[in-house]
N, C-alpha and C positions, 0 to 999 in steps of 0.2 A: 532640399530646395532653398531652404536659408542660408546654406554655406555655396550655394550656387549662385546665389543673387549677390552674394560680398565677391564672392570672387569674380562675377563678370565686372562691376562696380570696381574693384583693383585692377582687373587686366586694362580697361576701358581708359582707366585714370594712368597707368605705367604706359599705354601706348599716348597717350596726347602727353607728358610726359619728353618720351622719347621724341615727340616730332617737335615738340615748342624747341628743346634743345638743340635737334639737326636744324632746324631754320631758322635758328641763331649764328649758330656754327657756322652754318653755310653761307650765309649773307655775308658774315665776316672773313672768311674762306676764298670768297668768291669777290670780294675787294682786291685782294690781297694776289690771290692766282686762279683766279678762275679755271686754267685746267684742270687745275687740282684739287676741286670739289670730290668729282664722284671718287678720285683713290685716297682721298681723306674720309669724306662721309662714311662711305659702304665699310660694313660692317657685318658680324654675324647676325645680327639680328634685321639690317636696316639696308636695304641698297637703293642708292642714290644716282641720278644720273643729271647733267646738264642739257637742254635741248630747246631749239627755238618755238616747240608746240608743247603744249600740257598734254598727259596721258589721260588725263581724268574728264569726262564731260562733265557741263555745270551742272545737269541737272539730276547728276546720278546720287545726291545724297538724302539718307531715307533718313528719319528721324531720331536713330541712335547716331550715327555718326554725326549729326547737326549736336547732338551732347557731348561728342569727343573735339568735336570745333570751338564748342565752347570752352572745351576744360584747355584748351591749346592757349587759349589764348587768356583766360586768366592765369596760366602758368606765365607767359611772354604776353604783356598788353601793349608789345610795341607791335605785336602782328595785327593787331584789331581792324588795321587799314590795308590788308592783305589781302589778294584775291586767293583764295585759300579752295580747293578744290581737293574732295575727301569721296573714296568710293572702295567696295569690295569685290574684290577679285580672286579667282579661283587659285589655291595653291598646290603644294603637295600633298597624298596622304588624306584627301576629300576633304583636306581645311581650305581656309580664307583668310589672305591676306588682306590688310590696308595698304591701298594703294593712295596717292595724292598728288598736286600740284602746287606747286604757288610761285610767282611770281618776283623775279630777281628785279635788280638795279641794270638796266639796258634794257627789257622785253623779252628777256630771256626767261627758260621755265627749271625750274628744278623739280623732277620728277620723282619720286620715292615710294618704296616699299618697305611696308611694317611686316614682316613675316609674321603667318599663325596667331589671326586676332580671336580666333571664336576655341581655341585650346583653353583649358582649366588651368587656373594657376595654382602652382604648387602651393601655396598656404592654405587653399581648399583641404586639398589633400591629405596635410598634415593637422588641419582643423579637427577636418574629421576624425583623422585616426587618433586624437587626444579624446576627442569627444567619445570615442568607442572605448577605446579604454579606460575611461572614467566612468562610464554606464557600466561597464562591467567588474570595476573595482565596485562599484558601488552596488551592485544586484549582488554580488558576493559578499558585500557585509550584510546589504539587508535579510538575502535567504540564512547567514549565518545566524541574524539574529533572530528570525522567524524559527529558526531550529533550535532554537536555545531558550524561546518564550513557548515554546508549543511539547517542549518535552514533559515539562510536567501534566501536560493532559494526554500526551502517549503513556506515560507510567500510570493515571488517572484512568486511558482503556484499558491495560495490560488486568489492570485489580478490577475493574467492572466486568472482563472477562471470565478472572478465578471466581469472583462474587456470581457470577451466574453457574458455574459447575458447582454449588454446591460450597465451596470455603469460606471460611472466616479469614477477611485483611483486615489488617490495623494501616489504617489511611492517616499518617501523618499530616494534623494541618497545618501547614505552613506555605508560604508563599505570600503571591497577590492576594487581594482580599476576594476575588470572585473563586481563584481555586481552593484558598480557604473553606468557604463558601459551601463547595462543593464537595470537598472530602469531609466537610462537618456531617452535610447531609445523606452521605455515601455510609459514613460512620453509623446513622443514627436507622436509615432504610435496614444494615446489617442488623445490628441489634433489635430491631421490629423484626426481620423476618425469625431470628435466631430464637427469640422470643417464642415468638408462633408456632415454628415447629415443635421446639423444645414442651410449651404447653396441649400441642397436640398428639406429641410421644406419650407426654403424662399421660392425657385422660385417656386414652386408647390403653394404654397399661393399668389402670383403675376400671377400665369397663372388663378389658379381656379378665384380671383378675377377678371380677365381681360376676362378670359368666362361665368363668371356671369353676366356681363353686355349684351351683345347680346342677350342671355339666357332670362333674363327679358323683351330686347325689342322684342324679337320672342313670349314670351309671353301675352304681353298687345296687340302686332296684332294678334296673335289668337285669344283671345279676341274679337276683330273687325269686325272679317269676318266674313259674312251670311253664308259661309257656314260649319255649326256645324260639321259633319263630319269630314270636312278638319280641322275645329279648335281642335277637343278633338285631331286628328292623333298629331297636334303640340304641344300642352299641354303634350300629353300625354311620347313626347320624350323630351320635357323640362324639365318634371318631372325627367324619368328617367337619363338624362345627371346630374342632381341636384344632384341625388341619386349616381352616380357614383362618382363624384366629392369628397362626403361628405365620402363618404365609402373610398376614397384614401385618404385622408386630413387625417381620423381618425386613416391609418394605420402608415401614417408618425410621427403622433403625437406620438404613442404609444412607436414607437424607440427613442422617446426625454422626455418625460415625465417626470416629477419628483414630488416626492411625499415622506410625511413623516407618520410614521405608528403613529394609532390611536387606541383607545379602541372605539370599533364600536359594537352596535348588531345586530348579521350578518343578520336576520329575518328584520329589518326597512331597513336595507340599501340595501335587497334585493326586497324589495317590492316598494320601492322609482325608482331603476335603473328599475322596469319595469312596472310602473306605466303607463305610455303612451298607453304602447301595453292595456291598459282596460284589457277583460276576458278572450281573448286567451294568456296569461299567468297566469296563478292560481300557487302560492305556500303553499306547506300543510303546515298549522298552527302546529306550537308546540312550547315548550317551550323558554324562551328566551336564544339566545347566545350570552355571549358576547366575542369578540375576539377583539385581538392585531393584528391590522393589517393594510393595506393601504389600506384606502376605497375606495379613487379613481380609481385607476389599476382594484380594483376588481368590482367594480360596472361595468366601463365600457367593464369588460370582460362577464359580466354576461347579458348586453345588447346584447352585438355582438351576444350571443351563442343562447340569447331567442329571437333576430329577426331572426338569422337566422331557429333556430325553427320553426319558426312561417312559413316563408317565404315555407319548402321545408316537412315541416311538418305538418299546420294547425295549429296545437295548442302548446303549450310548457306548461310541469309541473314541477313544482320546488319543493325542496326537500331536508332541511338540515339533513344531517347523519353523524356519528360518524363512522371510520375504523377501523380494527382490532388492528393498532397503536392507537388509541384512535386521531386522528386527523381528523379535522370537516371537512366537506368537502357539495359543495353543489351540486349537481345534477338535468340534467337538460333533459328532454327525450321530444322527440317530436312524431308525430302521422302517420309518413311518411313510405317510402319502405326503409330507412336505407339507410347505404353504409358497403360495403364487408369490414369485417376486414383488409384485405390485402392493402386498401388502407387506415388506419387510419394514419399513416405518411403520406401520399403524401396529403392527404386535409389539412397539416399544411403548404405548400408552398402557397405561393402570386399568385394567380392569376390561380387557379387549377379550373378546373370546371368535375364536373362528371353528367352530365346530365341521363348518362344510368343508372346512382344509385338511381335517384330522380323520373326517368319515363317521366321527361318532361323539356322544355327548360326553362330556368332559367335567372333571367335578372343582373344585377349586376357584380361588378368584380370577388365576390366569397372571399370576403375579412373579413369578420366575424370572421372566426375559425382561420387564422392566426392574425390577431390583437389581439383574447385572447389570444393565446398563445406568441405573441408576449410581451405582457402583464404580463402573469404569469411567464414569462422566465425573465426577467428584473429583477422584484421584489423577486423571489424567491420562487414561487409560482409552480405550476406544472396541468398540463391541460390532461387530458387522455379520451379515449373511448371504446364504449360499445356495445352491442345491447339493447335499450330497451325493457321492458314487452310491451309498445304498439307497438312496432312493428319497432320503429324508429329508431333512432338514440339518444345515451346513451353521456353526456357530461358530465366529472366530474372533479368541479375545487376544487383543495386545496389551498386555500386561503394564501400567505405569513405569515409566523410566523419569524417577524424579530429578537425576541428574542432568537429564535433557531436554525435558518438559517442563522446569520450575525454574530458570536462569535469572528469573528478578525474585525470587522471594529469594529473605536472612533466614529464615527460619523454614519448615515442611510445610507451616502451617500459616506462615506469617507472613506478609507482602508487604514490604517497608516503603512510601511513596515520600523520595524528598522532591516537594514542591518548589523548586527552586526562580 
């Protein structure tokens, strides 16, 4: 609208202009050879005619052309005393000309034509197109540099994402003072929680060890007593308190662990993690895999999954497969009554028991399925469920690929933020 209003303001002033000039011309033209006004005058832009009536009536000028009468005539102030007669008229192409009249030396009229007064002039045009291109040189430096001020707090979410699976980053502070700022206290929240666990591994390891010990002597008096009944009842809660113990011990471990990635083939180091269990775990033979990965995490994720198979299901089959990403993946289905879709998130909490899924009561804290996933959450890994063909429950881990999964940290362990 502002480059509309300069330009009708230049075309307005180039057409009074052009007419102060023709009725100069003309007067002196028209001294000189009067027939030879209109084949001097008329022009491309301008036609000119000589005749004893004006085309123009007086009273057709509205109050923009009464502005272009005036710019006429401070152009030429020898017209000032001119009977000047100014009006619009329909042209080609649904424009409007300026048309006019004024007044010769005899009575005579000189009658003319401005072509195409209400057209845009081209300096609009090219206003414009400076003015766009400059807005967009200039949104191209500012989005540049929005991307070059804001990357260090995409590196700043990339490390509050591993910080929340479970790793330890070394958050370099450097930068501005508020990212400073922020990686100081990213740095210091690590070290508080690292803290915490780590003092909470302890005393869980100080208590388990301090009720092992009763543990054993309640044990070796069962052992003692005539009477067998009363001893297997003691054994048999020795056992299980054993078992409880060992299944918390393994969940705390799993939030501390650390571990470095290996070229492993997935097929020996699954068959090694459930070697124990003998025949109720079978894994189908095939070819060899070899994969980049942490063997540790995953083995003991592939324990948890196929005792707890075994436990709520009878048997557990194992089964390496390839997904439609082409990422290997191992699978693990057991022989039981399942659990309802609807609860495949809630058997990832600590301490969840669904007995009505299983048909029957269940001994242990229920800590399997969350220590995998505790497990594939850390390392970068991914734990999901199913229904299986026998009827059970479908567990399917993807193995970490730290190759593909860690692309900003320097180290396995370490996620280096330059704050730039």
């Amino acid at each position: 609208m502002f480059y509309r209003a300069i330009d009708r303001q230049t075309l307005n002033d180039d057409h009074a202009r052009r007419i102060a000039e023709l009725l100069v011309v003309s007067d002196r033209t028209y001294a000189m050879s009067p027939r030879r006004v209109p084949e001097v005058m008329t022009t491309r832009y301008l036609q000119a005619d000589v005749a004893p009536n004006p085309n123009v009536d007086p009273d057709g000028r509205d109050g923009d052309l009464a502005g272009i009468a005036q710019r006429i005539v401070s152009w030429e102030p020898s017209l000032a005393d001119r009977s000047l007669r100014l009006s619009r008229v329909p042209g080609t192409a649904h424009r409007k000309d300026l048309a006019g009249s004024i007044q010769l030396a005899g009575g005579r009229w000189l009658n003319f034509r401005s072509r195409d007064i209400s057209s845009m002039w081209p300096v609009a045009s090219r206003a414009i197109t400076i003015t766009m291109a400059a807005s967009l040189v200039l949104l191209a430096i500012g989005l540049a540099a929005l991307l070059l001020l804001s990357s260090p707090l995409r590196r700043l979410t990339a490390a509050a994402d591993q910080i929340g699976r479970g790793r330890e980053i070394l958050v370099r502070e450097e930068g501005p003072r508020d990212v400073r700022n922020l990686s100081h206290a990213m740095n210091l929240m690590q070290a508080r929680i690292s803290r915490l666990l780590r003092d909470q591994t302890k005393s869980f390891e100080a208590i388990s060890h301090d009720l092992r010990t009763p543990l054993a002597r309640q044990k070796i008096a069962a052992e003692l007593l005539d009477d067998q009944e009363l001893a297997e009842m003691i054994l048999d809660s020795v056992s299980e308190m054993d078992a409880l113990l060992e299944s918390l011990q393994g969940f705390l471990r799993a939030q501390t662990l650390q571990a470095t990635p290996e070229p492993v083939e997935l097929g020996a180091l699954i068959r090694e993690a459930v070697a124990s269990f003998g025949d109720l775990a079978t894994l189908r033979e095939q070819a060899d895999v070899m994969l980049v990965t942490y063997p540790e995490p995953v083995a003991l994720a592939v324990k948890n999954l196929v005792e707890n198979a075994i436990q709520f299901g009878n048997r557990a089959h194992l089964e390496i497969e390839r997904n439609d990403a082409q990422r290997w993946a191992i699978v693990i289905e057991d022989e039981g009554s399942g659990i309802p879709p609807e609860h495949f998130q809630d058997i990832l909490d600590p301490f969840f028991r669904l007995d009505d899924a299983r048909g029957r009561d269940t001994k242990g804290f229920g800590l399997g399925i969350p220590t995998a996933h505790r497990l594939m959450m850390r390392f970068d890994g991914s734990l999901e469920f199913g229904i299986s063909d026998w009827g059970g429950l479908k567990a399917v881990i993807y193995p970490p690929r730290p190759e593909a999964d860690l692309p900003d940290t320097t180290t396995l362990r370490t996620l280096t933020i330059a704050a730039r």
